[in-house]
N, C-alpha and C positions, 0 to 999 in steps of 0.2 A: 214683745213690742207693745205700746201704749197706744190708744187712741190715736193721740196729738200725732207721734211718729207715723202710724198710718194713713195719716190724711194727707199729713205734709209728704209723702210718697205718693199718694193718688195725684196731686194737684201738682208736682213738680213736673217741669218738662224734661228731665234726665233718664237716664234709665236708673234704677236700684234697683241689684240682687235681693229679691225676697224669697224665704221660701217656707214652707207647711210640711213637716216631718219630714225633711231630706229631699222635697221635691219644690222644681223653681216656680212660683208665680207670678202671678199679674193680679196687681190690686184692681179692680173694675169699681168696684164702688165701695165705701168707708159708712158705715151705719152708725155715728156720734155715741145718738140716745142709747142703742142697746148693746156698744162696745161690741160691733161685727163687721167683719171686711166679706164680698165679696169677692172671690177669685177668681181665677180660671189657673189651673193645672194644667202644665209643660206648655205644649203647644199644640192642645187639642182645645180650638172656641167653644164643643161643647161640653165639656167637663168643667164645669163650675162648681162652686162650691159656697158656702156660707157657714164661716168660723168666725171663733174669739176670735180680736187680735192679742190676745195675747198668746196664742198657739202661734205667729206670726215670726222669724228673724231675719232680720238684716243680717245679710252676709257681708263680712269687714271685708274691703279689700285688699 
């Protein structure tokens, strides 16, 4: 996934399947300048995380 696409997925009010090596997340926040997303893993709030977005996929549905 690109930047651009991870933003426009944080700021959208939809839901989109994302996910980080086979597990689903939630984008919390999109880091422009240094091409990093914020996540949180399944559905535990404290498992967060800070990757590339490019480790990042939309899941087609």
């Amino acid at each position: 996934m690109d930047t651009a696409r991870a933003k426009q997925i944080y700021e959208s009010k939809g839901t989109h399947a994302v996910h980080l090596e086979g597990n689903s997340v939630w984008i919390e926040n999109v880091d422009e300048e240094n091409g990093t997303a914020t996540v949180t893993v399944g559905n535990n709030p404290l498992h967060t995380q800070t990757v590339s977005v490019d480790r990042l996929q939309e899941a087609k549905e």
